[in-house]
N, C-alpha and C positions, 0 to 999 in steps of 0.2 A: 491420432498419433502424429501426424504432420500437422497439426496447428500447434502442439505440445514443442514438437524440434523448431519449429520456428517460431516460436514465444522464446524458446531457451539460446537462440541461437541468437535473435534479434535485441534479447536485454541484457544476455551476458556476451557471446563469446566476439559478437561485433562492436560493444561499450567498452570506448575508452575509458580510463582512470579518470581522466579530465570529466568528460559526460557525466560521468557514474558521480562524481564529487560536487560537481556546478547544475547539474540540470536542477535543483529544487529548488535554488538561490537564482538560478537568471533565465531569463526566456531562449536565450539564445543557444545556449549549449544545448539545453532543453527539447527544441526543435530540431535541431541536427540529429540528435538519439531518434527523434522519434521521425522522422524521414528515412531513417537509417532501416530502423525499425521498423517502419511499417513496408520497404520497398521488399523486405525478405517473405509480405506477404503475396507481394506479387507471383510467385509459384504456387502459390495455393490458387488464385483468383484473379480475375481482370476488374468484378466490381467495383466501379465507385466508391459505390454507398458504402460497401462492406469496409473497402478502405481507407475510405474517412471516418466511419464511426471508430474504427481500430485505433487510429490515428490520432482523432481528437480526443477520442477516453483518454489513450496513452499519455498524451501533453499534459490532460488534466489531471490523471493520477500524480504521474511523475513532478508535475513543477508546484502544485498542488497537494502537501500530505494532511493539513489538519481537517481537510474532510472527514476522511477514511479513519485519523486517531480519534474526531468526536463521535464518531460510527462505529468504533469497538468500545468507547467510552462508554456509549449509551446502552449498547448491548450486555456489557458488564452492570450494568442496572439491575437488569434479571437477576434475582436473587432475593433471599427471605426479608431484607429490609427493603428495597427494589430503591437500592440506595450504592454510591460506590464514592471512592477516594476523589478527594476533589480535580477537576483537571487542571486547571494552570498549578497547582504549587505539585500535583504528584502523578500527573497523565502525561502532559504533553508531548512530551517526547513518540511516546508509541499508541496512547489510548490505553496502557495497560500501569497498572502502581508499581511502579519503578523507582520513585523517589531519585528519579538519574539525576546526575552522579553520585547525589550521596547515598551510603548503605545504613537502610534504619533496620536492629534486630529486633523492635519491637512491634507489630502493627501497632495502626492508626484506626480510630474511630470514627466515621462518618459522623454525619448531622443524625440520621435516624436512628444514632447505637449501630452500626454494621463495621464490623472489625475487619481491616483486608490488613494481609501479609504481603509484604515485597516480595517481588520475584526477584532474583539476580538481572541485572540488567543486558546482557547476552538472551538471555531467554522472553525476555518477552521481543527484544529487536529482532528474534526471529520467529517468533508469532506474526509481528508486521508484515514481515518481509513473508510469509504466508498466507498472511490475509491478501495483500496486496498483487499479489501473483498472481494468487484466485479469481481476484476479482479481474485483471487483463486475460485470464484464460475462459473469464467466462463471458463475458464480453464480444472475445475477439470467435468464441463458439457461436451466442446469438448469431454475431452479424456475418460471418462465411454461412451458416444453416439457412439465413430468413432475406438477407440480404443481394445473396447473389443471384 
């Protein structure tokens, strides 16, 4: 429960608008978030190790997204043609067919015949923003449990 409050507290309630905006696009805001951020885990813990691992995931999720969208990209593979919407013209944005910004009412069909449906684009940018969370709480779980 306290690694939870200070995950919620360290990416929301102490990120500026600025941070929140600029951290993907430049290193530098970037870094300040995530100092920010990781000093609120200093109530959990004194380790090092724990909080630099915390630390440096954070930087690299946060300044860093097309890992994470080719990593739900891929995982949307799984499926009966184990085929999905292509990612530069209908991924990129989140890893999920969103065809962002523009709204298509008709699926598209893959290379192997596999039909995907758009999602609204609200919904899958908060799929991301779920995946993405997940994977800083579970991270920032390893390394307070193995690392301290």
């Amino acid at each position: 429960m306290e690694q939870l409050l200070a995950h919620i507290f360290g990416d929301f309630v102490l990120q500026s608008d600025y941070l929140a905006l600029n951290k993907s696009k430049r290193s530098w805001p970037c870094l300040v978030h995530v100092l920010i951020y990781t000093s609120v885990f200093l109530f959990l813990t004194i380790s090092w190790k724990a909080l630099l691992v915390i630390g440096v995931t954070h930087f690299l999720l946060d300044r860093f997204h097309t890992p994470l969208k080719r990593l739900i990209w891929w995982r949307n593979h799984l499926n009966p043609t184990l085929s999905y919407a292509p990612f530069k013209t209908n991924c990129d944005t989140t890893g999920y067919f969103d065809a962002y910004p523009l709204i298509h009412t008709e699926p598209i069909m893959d290379k192997r015949g596999g039909l995907h449906t758009q999602r609204l684009a609200f919904i899958t940018m908060w799929l991301y923003i779920i995946h993405d969370n997940f994977l800083h709480l579970l991270i920032n779980f390893l390394a307070l449990k193995y690392l301290v």
